[in-house]
N, C-alpha and C positions, 0 to 999 in steps of 0.2 A: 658905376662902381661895381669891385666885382667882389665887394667883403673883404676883400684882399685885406690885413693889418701891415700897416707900412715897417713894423720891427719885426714882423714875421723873419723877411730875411736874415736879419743882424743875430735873431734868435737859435738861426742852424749852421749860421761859418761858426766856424773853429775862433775859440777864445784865446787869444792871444795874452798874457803875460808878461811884464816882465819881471825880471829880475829885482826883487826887493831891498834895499841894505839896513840889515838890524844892526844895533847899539845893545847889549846888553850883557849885566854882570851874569856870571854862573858858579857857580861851587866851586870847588877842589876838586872836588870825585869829578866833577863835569870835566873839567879842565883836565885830568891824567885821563879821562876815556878819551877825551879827544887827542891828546898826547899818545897813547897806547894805539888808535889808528893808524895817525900819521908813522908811525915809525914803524908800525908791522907790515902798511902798505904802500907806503912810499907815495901818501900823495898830500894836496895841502890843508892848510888847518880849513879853506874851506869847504874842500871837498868831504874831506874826514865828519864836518857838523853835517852837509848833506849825507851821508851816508847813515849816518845816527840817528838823523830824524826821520830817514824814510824807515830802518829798521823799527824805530819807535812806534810811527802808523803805521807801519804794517803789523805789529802784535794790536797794537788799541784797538787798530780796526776790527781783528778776528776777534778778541777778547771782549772788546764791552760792545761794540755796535753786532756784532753776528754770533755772540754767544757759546762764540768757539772752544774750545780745549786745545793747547798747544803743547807737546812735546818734545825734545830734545833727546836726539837718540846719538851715541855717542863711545865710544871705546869704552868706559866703563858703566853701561849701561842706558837705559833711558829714563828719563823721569820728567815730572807734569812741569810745565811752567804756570804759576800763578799770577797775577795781574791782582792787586788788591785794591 
């Protein structure tokens, strides 16, 4: 034997995925951002919830796991974004 660990391999291919299907209530406000996507950008109500929650981890992530500061810079200015 050569120490080799037999999950060694399965531990460095690429982790496959699939596609999950959720069931769940959301607000009002939830529900017109999701409305306010799909109609700005013309795609569908699942896309529009992908997009929202990658925008979502992408703030959480800089904000509470790396301690980041987020800005928004903009025609009438720029100012801080908070995460409470």
């Amino acid at each position: 034997m050569s120490g080799h660990h037999p999950d060694a391999a399965a531990a460095h291919s690429p982790v496959r995925t699939e596609p999950k299907r959720l069931n769940v209530a959301v607000s009002p406000a939830t529900v017109r951002a999701l409305e306010h996507v799909i109609e700005r950008e013309g795609v569908s109500l699942t896309e529009a919830l992908r997009r929202l929650v990658g925008y979502g981890d992408f703030v959480y992530r800089a904000v509470r796991q790396n301690g980041e500061q987020l800005t928004v810079a903009g025609p009438d200015g720029t100012r801080e974004v908070v995460i409470l």
